[in-house]
Phi, psi and omega in degrees: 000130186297145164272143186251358167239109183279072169262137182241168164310182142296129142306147172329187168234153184257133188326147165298344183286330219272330190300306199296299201282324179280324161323326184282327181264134199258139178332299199289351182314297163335300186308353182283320184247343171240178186241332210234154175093358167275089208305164161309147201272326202282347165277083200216169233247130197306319181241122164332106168126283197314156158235140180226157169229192207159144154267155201283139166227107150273169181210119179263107195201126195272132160076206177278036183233149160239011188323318198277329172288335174299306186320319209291309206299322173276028164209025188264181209215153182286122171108346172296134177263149182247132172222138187226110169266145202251011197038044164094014184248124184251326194290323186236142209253125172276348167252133181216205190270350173299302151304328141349301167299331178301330231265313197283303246280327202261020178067001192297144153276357170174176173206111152257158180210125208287015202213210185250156165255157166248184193034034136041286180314307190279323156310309152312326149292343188257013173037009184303131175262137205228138138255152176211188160274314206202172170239139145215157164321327208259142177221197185242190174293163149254056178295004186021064197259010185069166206167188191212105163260130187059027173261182183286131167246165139293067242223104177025082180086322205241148203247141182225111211253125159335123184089329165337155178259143197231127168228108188234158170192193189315310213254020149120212217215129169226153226212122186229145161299115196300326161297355180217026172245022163277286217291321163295335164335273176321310199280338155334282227277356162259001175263338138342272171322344181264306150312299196289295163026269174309323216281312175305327161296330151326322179258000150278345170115014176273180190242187182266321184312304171313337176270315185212137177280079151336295180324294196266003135325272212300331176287351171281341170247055131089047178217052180304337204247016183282153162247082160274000000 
């Protein structure tokens, strides 16, 4: 008989200095240099404001069943980001407000999830920041239908490997190799910083041509007269 459950270990944790300091830095910052590693859009975040960051512990679960999510939840960890791949089922919601509670009582810094949530309300209260697809009424089960803990997942397009580094906030959800997210850091959080820069020279009364040489842009495709 095929075993219908895949568990595997818990990944490393990212230290709390490294989690905190990637937290500071905003999705979209990213979106200026990278292309890739950008969850589906349509996945967005139940509570308005927080940004978290986290290593990823997945969980894979089909259909009407969550069983294997009751499993994850008495071994997940403070600090842990939870990413729940639903395999392609948007209709029936494996999260609600119990779990939700489950969620603060075990420390996560977040939960995304590829499929619907119910309770909405309750979730917001129990203040865990959560993304999800949708809300639904329909919800799943305890069928003990099989899953996968701490395997490779799919979370709106992008494949996430148990220990990823996860950054989610208001402008979406991103999912970085943990081997190249010192150096992304840095170069965020001085291209941030570089930014508020500007925004103060501006409000002294400066133009963006003094800020980025437009002017001698637009003359390289033939816009020698432009007046910039």
């Amino acid at each position: 008989m095929t075993d219908i459950y895949r568990i595997e270990p818990l990944p490393p944790q990212l230290a709390p200095e490294r989690a905190a300091r990637l937290a500071r830095v905003e999705a979209a910052t990213l979106g200026h240099y990278l292309h890739a590693g950008f969850v589906d859009t349509a996945i967005r975040p139940l509570i308005v404001g927080p940004r978290v960051a986290g290593n990823a512990v997945t969980v894979q679960i089909t259909g009407p069943d969550s069983t294997l999510l009751y499993y994850a939840m008495d071994r997940v960890r403070p600090g842990d980001l939870l990413v729940i791949d639903r395999a392609g089922d948007h209709r029936q919601a494996c999260w609600g407000g119990f779990m939700a509670a489950v969620a603060r009582i075990r420390g996560l810094a977040g939960v995304v999830i590829d499929g619907a949530v119910t309770d909405p309300a309750a979730i917001r209260e129990a203040g865990v920041p959560t993304w999800a697809r949708d809300t639904s009424a329909v919800t799943t089960k305890l069928l003990n239908l099989g899953g996968g803990f701490n395997v490779p997942v799919n979370i709106g397009g992008v494949a996430v490997t148990p220990g990823d580094a996860v950054l989610a906030d208001d402008c979406g959800v991103v999912v970085l190799p943990p081997t190249r997210l010192d150096r992304l850091i840095e170069t965020a959080l001085a291209d941030q910083a570089e930014e508020g820069d500007w925004v103060a020279k501006l409000e002294k009364g400066a133009k963006l041509q003094d800020l980025i040489d437009i002017r001698a842009m637009l003359a390289k495709n033939g816009m020698e007269g432009a007046g910039v």
